[in-house]
N, C-alpha and C positions, 0 to 999 in steps of 0.2 A: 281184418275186415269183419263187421258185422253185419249179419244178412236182416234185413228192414222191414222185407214183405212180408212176414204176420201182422205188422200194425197197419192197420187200414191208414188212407189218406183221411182219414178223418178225425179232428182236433178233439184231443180229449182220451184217445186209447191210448193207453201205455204198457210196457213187459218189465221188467225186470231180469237182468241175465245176469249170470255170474260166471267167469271161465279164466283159465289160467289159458296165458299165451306166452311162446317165448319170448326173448329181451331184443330188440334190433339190434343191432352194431353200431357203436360208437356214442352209447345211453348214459352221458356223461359230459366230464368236462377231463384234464391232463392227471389229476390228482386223485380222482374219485368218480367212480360210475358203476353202472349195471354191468356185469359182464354179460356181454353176446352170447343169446339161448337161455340165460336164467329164467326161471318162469315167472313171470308176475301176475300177480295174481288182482282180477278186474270184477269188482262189484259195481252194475251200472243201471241206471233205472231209464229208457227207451221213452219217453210220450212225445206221440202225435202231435206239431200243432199246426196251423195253418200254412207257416213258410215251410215247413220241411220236422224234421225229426229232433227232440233238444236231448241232448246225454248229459248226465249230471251221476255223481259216484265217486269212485276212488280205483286208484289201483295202488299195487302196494309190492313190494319186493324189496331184493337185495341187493345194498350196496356194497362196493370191496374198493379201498386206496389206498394211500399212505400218510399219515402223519405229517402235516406240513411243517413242523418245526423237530421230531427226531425221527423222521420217513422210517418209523414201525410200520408194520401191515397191520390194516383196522378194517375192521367189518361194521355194516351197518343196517338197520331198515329203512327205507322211505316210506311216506303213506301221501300220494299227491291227488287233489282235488280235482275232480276231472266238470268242464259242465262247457259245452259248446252246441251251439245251432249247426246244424249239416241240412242246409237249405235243397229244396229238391232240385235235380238238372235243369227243369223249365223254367225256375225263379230268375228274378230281373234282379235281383241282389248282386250290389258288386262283390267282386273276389274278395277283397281284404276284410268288406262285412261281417262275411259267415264263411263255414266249409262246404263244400258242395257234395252229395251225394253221388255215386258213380252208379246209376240206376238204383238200386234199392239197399245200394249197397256203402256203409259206412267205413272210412279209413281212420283208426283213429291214432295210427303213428307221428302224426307230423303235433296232435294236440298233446301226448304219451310227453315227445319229446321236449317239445314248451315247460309243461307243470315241472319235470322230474328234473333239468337242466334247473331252471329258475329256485329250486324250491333246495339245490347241491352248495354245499358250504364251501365260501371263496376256497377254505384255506381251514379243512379238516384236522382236527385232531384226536391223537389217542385219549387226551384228556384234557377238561376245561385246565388242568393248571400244568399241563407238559411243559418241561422246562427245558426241551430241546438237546442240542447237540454243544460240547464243549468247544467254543471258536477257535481252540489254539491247537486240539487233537483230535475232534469228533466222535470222543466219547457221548455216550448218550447218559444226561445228565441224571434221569430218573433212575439208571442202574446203578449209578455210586452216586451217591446227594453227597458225599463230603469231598465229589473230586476239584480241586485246584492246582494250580501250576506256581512255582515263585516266580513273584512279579519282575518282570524283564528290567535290565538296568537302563536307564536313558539312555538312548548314546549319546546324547550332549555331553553326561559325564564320563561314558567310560573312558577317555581318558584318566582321569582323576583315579579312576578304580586300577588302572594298568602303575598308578606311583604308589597306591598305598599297597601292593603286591610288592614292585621294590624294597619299599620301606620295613617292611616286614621281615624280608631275606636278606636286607644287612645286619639284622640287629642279633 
């Protein structure tokens, strides 16, 4: 929460704050997020305008997930754009509008959560050319680049493979 009542009601004053706050819970999506109590850290400029208070800035911190194609553990920064109207309690402005003010007092969690969610990769990885997990063993493929397997026989034909085994043992 930011506290609002230095800036007059009147259009045009502005502050500047800058403050590190902990992370909420569950600041992400299954694969990748903020963990709960990180501090993030919130550069935001406060001006005054007639409907209520506009926040425009950034906030910035630490991401930790896994590797969607060889689930290594990867670490990351975010830097997400933050800018919303937080209309005063007396405003006639519908809900979906703006965010509303809670007396002079600004939540800026549920916006935190929007930018950082929207701005998180479907489907992270340790590196743009991760070449994942081997399908047949689940070796991870960037630890041995020369690992292969020999190619399984049909079974359409192994029967055929089970006569030239005989054919071999008569001779």
């Amino acid at each position: 929460m930011i506290d609002t009542h230095e800036l007059t009601r009147r259009a045009g004053s502005q502050r500047e704050v800058t403050f590190t706050a902990p992370a909420p819970e569950d600041l992400g999506i299954d694969v990748i997020g903020v963990p709960e109590g990180d501090p993030i850290q919130f550069d935001l400029r406060l001006e005054s305008v007639v409907e209520g208070v506009l926040v425009t800035g950034t906030a910035s911190g630490r991401l930790v997930g896994e590797c969607a194609r060889c689930l290594v553990d990867i670490e990351d920064e975010f830097l997400a754009d933050v800018q919303e109207l937080y209309v005063y309690p007396e405003s006639e402005a519908e809900p979906d509008e703006a965010s509303r003010m809670e007396g002079d007092l600004i939540d800026l969690e549920p916006v935190l959560r929007d930018q950082v969610v929207l701005a998180l990769p479907f489907q992270p990885l340790c590196s743009d050319d991760c070449p994942g997990l081997c399908p047949d063993c689940g070796v991870r493929l960037a630890d041995e680049p020369g690992h292969k397997h020999e190619d399984p026989t049909d079974p359409r034909w192994a029967a055929l493979g089970g006569l030239l085994q005989n054919d071999q043992q008569d001779n």
